[in-house]
BATILUM-242377 format. One line per field, with one value per atom (N, C-alpha, C): residue in three letters; x, y, z; atom name. Coordinates in Angstrom, 3 decimals. Atoms other than C-alpha are relative to their C-alpha. Example, Ala and Ser with C-alpha at 12.3 -4.5 7.8 and 13.67 -1.06 7.14 Angstrom:
res (ALA ALA ALA SER SER SER)
east (0.890 12.300 0.900 -0.820 13.670 -0.770)
north (-1.190 -4.500 1.200 -1.190 -1.060 1.090)
up (0.000 7.800 0.000 -0.060 7.140 0.730)
atom (N CA C N CA C)
***
This chain:
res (UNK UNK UNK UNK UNK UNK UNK UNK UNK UNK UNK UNK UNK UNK UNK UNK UNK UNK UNK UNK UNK UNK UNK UNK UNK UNK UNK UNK UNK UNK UNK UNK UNK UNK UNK UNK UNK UNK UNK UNK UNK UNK UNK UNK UNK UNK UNK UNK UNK UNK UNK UNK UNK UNK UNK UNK UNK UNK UNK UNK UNK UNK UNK UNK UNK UNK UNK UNK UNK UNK UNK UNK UNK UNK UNK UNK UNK UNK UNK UNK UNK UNK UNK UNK UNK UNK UNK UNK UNK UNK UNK UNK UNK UNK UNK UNK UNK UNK UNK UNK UNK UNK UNK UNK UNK UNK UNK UNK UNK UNK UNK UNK UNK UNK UNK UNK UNK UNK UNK UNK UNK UNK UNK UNK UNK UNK UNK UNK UNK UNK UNK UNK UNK UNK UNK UNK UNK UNK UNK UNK UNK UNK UNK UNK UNK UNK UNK UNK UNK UNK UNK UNK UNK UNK UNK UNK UNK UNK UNK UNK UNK UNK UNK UNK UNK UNK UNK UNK UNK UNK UNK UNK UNK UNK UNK UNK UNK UNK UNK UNK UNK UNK UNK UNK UNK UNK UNK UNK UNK UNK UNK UNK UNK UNK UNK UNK UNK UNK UNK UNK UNK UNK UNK UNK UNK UNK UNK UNK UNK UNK UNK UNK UNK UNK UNK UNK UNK UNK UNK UNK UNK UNK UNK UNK UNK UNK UNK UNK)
east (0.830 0.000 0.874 -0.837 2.487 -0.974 1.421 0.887 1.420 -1.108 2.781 -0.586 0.354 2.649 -1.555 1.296 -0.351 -1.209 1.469 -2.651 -0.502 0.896 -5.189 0.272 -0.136 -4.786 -1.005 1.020 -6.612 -1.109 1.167 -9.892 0.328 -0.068 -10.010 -0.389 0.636 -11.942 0.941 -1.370 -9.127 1.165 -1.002 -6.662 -0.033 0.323 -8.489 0.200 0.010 -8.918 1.587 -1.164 -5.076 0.724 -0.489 -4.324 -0.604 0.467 -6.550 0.850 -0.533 -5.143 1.550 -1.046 -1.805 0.305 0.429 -2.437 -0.415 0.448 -3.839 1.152 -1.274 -0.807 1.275 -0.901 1.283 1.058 -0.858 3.191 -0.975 0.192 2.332 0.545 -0.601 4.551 -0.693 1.192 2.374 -1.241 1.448 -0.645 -0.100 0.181 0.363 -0.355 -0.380 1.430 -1.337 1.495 -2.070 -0.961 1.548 -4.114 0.695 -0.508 -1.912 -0.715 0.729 -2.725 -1.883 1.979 -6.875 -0.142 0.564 -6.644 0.097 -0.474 -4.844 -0.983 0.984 -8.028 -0.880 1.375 -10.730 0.222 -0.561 -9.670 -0.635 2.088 -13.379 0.116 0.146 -12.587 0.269 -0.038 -13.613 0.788 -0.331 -12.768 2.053 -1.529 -9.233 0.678 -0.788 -8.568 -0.276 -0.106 -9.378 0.510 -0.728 -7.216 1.478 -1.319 -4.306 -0.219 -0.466 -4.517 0.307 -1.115 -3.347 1.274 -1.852 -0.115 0.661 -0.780 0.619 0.509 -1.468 3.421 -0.341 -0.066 2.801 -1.537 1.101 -0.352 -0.724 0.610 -0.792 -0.688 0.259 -0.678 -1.241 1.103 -3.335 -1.424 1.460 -5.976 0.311 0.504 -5.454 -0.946 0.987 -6.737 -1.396 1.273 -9.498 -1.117 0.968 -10.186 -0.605 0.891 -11.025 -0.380 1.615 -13.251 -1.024 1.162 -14.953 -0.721 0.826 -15.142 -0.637 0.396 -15.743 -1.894 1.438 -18.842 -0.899 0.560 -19.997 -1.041 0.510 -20.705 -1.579 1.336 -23.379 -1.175)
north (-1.170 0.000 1.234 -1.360 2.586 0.906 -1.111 5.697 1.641 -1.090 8.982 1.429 -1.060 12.365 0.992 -0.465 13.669 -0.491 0.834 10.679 0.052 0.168 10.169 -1.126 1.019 7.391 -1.027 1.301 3.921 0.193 0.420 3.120 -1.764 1.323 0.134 -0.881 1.056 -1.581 -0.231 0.088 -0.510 -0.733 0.941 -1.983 -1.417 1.381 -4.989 -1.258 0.479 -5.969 -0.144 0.396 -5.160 -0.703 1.073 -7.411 -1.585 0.908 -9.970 -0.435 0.390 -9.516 -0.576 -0.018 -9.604 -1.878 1.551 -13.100 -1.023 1.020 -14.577 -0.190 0.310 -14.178 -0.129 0.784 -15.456 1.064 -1.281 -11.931 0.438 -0.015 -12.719 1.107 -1.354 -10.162 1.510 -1.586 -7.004 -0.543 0.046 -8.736 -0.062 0.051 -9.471 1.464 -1.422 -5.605 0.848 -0.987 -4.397 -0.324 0.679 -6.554 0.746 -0.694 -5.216 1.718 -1.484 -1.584 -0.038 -0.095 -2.685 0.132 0.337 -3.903 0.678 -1.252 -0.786 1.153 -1.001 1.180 -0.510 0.689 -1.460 -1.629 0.918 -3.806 -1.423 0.583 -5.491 -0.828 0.618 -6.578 -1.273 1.204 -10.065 -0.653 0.231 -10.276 -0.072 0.116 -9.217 -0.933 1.092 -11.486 -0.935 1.362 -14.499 0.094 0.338 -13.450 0.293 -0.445 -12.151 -1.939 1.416 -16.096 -1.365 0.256 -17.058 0.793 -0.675 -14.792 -0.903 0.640 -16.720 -1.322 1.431 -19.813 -0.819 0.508 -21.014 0.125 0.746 -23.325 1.136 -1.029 -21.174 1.355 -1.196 -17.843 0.055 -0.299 -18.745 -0.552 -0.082 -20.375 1.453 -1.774 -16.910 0.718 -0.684 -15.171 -0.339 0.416 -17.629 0.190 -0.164 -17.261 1.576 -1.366 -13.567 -0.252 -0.383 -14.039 -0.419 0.920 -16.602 1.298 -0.674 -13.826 1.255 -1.096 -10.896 -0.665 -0.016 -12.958 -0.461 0.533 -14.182 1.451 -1.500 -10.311 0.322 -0.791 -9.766 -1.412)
up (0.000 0.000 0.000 0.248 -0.824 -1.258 0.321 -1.594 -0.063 0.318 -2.353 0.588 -1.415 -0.419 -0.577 0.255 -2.531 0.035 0.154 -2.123 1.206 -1.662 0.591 0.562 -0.418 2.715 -0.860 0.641 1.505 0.926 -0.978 3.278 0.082 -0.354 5.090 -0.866 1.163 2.440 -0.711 0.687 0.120 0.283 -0.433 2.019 0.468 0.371 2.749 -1.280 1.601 -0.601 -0.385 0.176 -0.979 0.550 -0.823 1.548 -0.807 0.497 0.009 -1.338 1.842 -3.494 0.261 0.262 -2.175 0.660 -0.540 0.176 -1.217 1.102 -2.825 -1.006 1.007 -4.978 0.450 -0.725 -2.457 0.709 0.481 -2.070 2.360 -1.573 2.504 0.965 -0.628 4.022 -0.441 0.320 1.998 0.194 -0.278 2.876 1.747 -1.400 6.429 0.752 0.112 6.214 0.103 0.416 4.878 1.214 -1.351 7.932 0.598 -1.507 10.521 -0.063 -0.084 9.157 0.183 -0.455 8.987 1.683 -1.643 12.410 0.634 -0.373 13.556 0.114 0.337 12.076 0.913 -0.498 12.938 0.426 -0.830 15.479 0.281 0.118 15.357 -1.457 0.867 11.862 -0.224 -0.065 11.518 -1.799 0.619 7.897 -0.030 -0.650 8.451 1.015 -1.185 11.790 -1.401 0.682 8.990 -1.020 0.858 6.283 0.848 -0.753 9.212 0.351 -0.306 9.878 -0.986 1.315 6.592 -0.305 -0.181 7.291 0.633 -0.677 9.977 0.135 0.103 9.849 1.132 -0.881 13.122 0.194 -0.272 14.340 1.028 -1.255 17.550 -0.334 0.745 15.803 -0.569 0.464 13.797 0.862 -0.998 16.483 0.647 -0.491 17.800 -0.469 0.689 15.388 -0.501 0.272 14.824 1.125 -1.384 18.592 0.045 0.016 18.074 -1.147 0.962 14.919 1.257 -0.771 17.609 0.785 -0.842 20.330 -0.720 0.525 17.702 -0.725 0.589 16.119 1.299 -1.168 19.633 0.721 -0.198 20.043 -0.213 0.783 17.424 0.139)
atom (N CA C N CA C N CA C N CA C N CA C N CA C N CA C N CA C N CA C N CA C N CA C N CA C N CA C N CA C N CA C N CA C N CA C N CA C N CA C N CA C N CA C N CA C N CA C N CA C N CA C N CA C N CA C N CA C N CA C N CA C N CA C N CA C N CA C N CA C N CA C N CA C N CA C N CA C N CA C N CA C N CA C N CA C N CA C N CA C N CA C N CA C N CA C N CA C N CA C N CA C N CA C N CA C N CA C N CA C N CA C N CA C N CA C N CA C N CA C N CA C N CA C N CA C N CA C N CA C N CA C N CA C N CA C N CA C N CA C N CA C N CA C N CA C N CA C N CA C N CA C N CA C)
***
């Protein structure tokens, strides 16, 4: 998500999606990059915790993040 000093920031959606696009084409480190910045915005985001647990290498790491979709959809 590099962006240059005249652009506006992304919207979360925006950067979702670039996280998505970038996870999907295997390119993990700018997608890990793009969740960390969603989550940063919107901490609540369930879509993001479940693609931030396809970043992660390690088993634990990712029941983490599955354990907060659990408690984020346990919410609504």
């Amino acid at each position: 998500m590099e962006q240059s000093a005249n652009q506006t920031p992304p919207t979360i959606d925006e950067a979702l999606n670039f996280a998505i696009e970038a996870v999907n084409r295997g390119d993990i480190p700018r997608g890990k990059a793009a969740l960390e910045w969603v989550l940063s915005k919107d901490p609540e985001n369930v879509n993001a915790w479940l693609w931030m647990a396809c970043c992660m290498p390690k088993d634990a790491d990712r029941q983490a993040c599955y354990r907060k979709v659990n408690l984020l959809q346990s919410r609504n």
